[in-house]
N, C-alpha and C positions, 0 to 999 in steps of 0.2 A: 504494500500500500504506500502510495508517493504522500506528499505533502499535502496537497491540492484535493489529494482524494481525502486524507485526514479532514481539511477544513470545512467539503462540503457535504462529508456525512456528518459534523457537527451542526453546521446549520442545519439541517432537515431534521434535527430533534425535536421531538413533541412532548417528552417526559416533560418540560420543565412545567410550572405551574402559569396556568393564566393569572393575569393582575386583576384584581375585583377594578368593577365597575367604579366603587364610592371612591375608593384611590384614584382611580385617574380622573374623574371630576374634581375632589379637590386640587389634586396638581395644576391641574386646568386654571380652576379661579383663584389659585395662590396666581401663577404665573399672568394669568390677566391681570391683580393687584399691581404685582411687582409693573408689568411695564404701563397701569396709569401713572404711578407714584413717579419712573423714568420718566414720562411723558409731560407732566405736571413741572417737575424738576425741570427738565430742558426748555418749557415753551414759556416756565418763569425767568429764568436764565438770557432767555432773548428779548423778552418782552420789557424795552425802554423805557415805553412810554408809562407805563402804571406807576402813580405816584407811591413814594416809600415813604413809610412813617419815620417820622425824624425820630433822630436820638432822646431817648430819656435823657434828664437832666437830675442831677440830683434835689432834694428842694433847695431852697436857698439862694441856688446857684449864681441865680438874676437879682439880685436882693437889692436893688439901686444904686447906692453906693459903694460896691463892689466888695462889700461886708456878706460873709455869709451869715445869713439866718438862724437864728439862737432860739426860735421859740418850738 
C-alpha cells in the first residue's frame, strides 16, 4: 500500500462520529457575533464624521481662577 492509497482510504472513513446539530448552530451564531462585533469595530474605526464625546474632566478642573475646587 503507497502513501496516497494510505490517505485516501482514511478519508472514506465513516466510523468517526457525526457532530450534533445544536453544536454546529451555536458555532454558527458565536461566529456570526464574532464578525458583527469585527464589523462594528472597523466601520467605527472609519467613520470620521461621528462626533466623540470629549474628555472627562476632573471636577474642579475649570474653577475660574485656575484654583482647583475645594468643596
Amino acid at each position: 500500500m503507497t502513501a496516497a492509497d494510505a490517505r485516501h482510504s482514511l478519508s472514506e472513513r465513516t466510523d468517526r462520529p457525526k457532530t450534533h446539530p445544536a453544536i454546529l448552530a451555536l458555532a454558527w451564531l458565536i461566529g456570526r457575533g464574532m464578525a458583527r462585533e469585527r464589523f462594528a469595530e472597523a466601520t467605527d474605526a472609519n467613520d470620521v464624521s461621528k462626533p466623540r464625546a470629549p474628555k472627562a474632566e476632573p471636577p474642579g478642573e475649570r474653577a475660574g481662577d485656575g484654583n482647583s475646587d475645594t468643596s
